[in-house]
ZAKE-534628 format. One line per 8 residues: number of its first residue (from 1); for each residue x, y, z of C-alpha. Coordinates in steps of 0.1 Angstrom, whole numbers. Layout:
# ZAKE-534628
NUM	X Y Z | ...
//
This chain:
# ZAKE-534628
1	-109 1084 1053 | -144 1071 1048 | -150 1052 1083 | -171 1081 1097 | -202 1069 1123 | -220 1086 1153 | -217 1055 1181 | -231 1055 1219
9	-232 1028 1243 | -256 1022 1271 | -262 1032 1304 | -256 1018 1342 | -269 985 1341 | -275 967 1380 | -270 928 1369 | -277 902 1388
17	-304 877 1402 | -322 895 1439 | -313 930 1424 | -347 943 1421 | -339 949 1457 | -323 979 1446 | -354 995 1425 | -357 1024 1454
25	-318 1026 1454 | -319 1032 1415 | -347 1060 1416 | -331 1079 1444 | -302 1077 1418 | -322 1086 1388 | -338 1117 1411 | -370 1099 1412
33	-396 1108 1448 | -424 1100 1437 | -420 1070 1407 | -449 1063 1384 | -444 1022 1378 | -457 1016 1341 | -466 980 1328 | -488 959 1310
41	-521 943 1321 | -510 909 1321 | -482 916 1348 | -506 943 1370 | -514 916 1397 | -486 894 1394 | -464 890 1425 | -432 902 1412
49	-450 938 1403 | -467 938 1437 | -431 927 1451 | -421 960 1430 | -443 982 1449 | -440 969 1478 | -404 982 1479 | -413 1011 1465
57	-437 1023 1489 | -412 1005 1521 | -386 1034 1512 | -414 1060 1509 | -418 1063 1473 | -453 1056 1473 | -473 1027 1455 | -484 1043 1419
65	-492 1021 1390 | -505 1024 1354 | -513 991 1339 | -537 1000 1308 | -505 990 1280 | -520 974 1248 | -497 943 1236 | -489 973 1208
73	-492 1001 1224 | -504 1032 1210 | -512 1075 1214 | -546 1061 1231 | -522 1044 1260 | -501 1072 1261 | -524 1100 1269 | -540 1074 1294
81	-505 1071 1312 | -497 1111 1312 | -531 1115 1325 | -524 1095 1360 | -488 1107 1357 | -498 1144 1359 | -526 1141 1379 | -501 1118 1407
89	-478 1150 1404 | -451 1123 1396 | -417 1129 1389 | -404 1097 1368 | -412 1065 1359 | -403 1029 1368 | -412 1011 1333 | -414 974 1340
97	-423 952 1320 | -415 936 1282 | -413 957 1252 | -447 973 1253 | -445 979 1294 | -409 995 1284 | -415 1014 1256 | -451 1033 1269
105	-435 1041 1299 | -406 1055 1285 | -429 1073 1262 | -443 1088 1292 | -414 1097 1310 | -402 1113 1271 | -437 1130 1266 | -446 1144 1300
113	-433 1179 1298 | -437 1184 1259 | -464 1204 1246 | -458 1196 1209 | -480 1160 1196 | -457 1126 1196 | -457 1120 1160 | -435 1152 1158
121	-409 1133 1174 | -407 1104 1152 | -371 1089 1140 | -366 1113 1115 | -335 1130 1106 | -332 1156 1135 | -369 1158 1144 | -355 1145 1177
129	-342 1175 1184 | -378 1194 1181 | -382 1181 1220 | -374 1201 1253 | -349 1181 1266 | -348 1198 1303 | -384 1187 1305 | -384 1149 1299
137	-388 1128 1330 | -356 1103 1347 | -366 1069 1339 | -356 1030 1357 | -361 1004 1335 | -370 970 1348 | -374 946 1322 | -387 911 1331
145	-385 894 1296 | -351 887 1275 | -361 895 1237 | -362 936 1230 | -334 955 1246 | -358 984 1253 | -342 989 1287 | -306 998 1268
153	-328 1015 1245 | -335 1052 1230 | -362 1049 1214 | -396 1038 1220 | -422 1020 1192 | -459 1032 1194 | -485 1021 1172 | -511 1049 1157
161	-544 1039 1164 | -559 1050 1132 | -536 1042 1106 | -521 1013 1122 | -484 1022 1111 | -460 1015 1142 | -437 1047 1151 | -401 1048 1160
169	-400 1075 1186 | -364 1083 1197 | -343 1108 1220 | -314 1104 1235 | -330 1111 1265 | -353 1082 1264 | -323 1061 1275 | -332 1049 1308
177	-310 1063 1339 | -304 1032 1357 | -316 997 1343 | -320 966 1369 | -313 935 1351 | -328 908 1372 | -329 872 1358 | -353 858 1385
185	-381 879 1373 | -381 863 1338 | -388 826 1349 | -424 831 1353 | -427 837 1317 | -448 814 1295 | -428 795 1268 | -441 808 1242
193	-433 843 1253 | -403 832 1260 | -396 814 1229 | -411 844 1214 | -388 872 1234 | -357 853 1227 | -356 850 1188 | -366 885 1190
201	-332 890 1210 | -315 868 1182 | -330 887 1154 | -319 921 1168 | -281 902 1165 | -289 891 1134 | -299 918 1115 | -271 938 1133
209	-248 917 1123 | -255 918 1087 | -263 956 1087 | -239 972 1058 | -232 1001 1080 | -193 1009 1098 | -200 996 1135 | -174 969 1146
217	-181 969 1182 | -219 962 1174 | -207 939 1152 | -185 921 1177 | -216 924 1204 | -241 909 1180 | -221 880 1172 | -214 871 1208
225	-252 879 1216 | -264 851 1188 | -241 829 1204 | -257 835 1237 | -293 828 1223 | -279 794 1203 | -268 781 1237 | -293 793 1267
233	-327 799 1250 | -332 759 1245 | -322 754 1284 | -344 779 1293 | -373 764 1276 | -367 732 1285 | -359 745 1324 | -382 780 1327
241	-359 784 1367 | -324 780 1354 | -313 812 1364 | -282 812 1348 | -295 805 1311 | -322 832 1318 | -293 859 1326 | -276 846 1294
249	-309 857 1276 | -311 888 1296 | -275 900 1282 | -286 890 1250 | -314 907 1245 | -292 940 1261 | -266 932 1238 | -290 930 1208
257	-306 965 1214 | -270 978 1217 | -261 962 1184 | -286 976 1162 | -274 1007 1167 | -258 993 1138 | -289 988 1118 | -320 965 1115
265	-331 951 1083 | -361 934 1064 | -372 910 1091 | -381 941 1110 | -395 956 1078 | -418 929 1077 | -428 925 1113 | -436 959 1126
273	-465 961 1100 | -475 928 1104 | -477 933 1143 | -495 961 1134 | -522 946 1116 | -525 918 1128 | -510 920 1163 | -491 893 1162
281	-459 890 1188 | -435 910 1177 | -409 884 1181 | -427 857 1174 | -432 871 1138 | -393 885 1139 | -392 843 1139 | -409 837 1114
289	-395 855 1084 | -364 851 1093 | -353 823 1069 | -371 838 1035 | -350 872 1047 | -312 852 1051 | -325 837 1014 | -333 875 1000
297	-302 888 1013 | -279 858 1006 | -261 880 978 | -248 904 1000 | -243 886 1035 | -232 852 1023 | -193 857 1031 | -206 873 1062
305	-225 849 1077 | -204 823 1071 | -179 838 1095 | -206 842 1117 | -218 803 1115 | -177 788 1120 | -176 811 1155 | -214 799 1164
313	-198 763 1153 | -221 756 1132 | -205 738 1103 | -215 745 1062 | -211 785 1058 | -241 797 1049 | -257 767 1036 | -256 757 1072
321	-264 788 1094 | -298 788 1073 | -307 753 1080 | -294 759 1117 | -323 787 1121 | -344 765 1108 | -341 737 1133 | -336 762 1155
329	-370 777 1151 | -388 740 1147 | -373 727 1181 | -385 761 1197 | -422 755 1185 | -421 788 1164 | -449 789 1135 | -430 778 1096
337	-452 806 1079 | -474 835 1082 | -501 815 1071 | -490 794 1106 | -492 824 1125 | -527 833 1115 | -521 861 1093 | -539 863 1056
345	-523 864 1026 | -546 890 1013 | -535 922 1023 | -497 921 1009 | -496 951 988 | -508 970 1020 | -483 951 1041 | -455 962 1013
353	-461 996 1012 | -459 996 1048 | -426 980 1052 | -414 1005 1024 | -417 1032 1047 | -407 1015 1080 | -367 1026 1095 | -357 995 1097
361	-359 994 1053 | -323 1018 1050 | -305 991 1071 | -306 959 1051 | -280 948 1030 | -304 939 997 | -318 972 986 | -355 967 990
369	-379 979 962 | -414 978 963 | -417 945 938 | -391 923 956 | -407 934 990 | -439 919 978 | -423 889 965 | -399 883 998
377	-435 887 1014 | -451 858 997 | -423 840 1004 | -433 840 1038 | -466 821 1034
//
């Protein structure tokens, strides 16, 4: 019997539009006195992280915040955030925020009692195991975007400064105690991030989806969570307070993270060192190379994703999913090429080797060499 996998599912999820009512209910739960609330610069001052606070410090809790999260975070940000989060005498974090607000303050949470460096605990066989478990901090995750999962998430992506190589930093640990999942604080978002957060969401289903590895209930959670994107992420772009699209795109975007426990592929390849070097939005340039990626791996997914495109009702097999994400992606505003989204075509045998050694390579269904890497990158300009 060959079907052998390692599966686990997420954690307790609070759903629901108001619940961020509950964010001092869900630290008492996670053991959490004195909460550290990590998130980006952008959303420091708006009112739905004050609003955070505020019932934070109303049960007691106190009002602590670190705010100085790069778009890609990095070690820099990190040993920035365990600096207030030691010298607070805190005792878990609130991360809050997208992707980067989510992933740097689980990174704090994961790195706060360690002694050994971060990089030790990169996605690496069992490296995870190198970390002292009884030492990492409870987290709450409060996303307030729909596009990278990170809140069902164990893993965290941090960019070295130096090198400029993004990180996969996991534990199973670095699974958040209690997520709140509240739809009302995504419709503040710009379109663009939106836009941008929601193909994200779509590509994590994607490339689940397609991912050669035994995971049927991924694969049955990806293909629902595509669905989900086809159907809501236009109505919430064209209607940034219909709360009910935006809690469609906030399962989605759970959904997704859950699903690629089943595997990611070469869209991600390509984007995490493009994000890198460029710092372009992460799903934004997920977006972007999506369609040159379907026609790389058309070989090996073609019976696949026609399946996919009949329950999606999207008629024409393959043929027709592709020129579905196409439209898809026009209607949304998303850039056609690299080129569109400002990054040079100059720097693509640095870009392949990067991808090369990027996670995400041992999950695509094409076996990706260093040549046809290249090649799928041009393709993208």
């Amino acid at each position: 019997m060959q079907l052998v996998a390692n599966w686990s599912y997420p954690t307790a999820i609070r759903f629901g539009a108001g619940r961020i009512s509950e964010l001092a209910d869900a630290c008492k739960a996670a053991g959490i006195t004195r909460p550290l609330l990590v998130t980006d610069r952008g959303l420091a001052s708006l009112p739905i992280t004050q609003n955070a606070l505020d019932i934070l410090e109303k049960a007691g809790l106190g009002r602590a915040m670190f705010s100085e999260v790069d778009p890609n975070p990095n070690e820099l940000n990190l040993e920035a955030g365990l600096k207030v989060y030691w010298d607070g005498h805190h005792d878990g974090v609130v991360a809050f925020g997208g992707g980067s607000g989510l992933d740097l303050g689980k990174l704090i949470a994961f790195m706060s009692g360690q002694i050994l460096p971060v990089w030790d605990f990169e996605d690496i066989g069992d490296w995870w195991t190198r970390a002292e478990a009884s030492k990492i901090a409870p987290i709450v995750a409060v996303p307030t975007t729909a596009g990278t999962g990170s809140e069902v998430g164990r893993a965290g992506v941090l960019t070295n400064s130096e090198t400029h190589v993004k990180k996969i930093i996991f534990h199973p640990k670095l699974l958040p105690t209690v997520t709140i999942c509240d739809p009302e604080l995504t419709t503040g978002m710009p379109k663009v991030i939106t836009v941008g957060t929601g193909m994200d969401a779509f590509a994590h289903c994607l490339e689940a989806y397609c991912s050669p590895f035994y995971h049927p209930m991924s694969q049955g959670i990806a293909l629902e969570g595509m669905r989900l994107v086809k159907q809501n992420l236009p109505r919430v772009v064209a209607d940034s307070m219909n709360i009910e699209a935006r809690a469609h795109m906030m399962s989605a975007a759970a959904m997704g993270a859950v699903a690629f426990q089943k595997g990611l592929g070469a869209i991600h390849a390509l984007s995490h060192p493009i994000g890198a070097v460029y710092n372009t939005h992460h799903g934004m340039t997920n977006a972007v190379v999506m369609p040159p990626v379907l026609k790389f791996n058309r070989s090996e997914i073609e019976t696949r994703i026609g399946r996919a495109a009949a329950y999606l009702g999207i008629p024409g097999g393959f043929d027709g999913f592709y020129q579905f994400v196409v439209r898809f992606r026009a209607d949304l505003g998303v850039p056609n090429t690299l080129t569109d989204l400002g990054v040079g075509n100059d720097r693509i045998d640095e870009l392949s080797a990067m991808a090369m050694e990027d996670p995400s390579v041992g999950g695509n269904p094409r076996k990706m060499t260093l040549e046809n890497t290249k090649q799928l990158f041009a393709d993208c300009f």
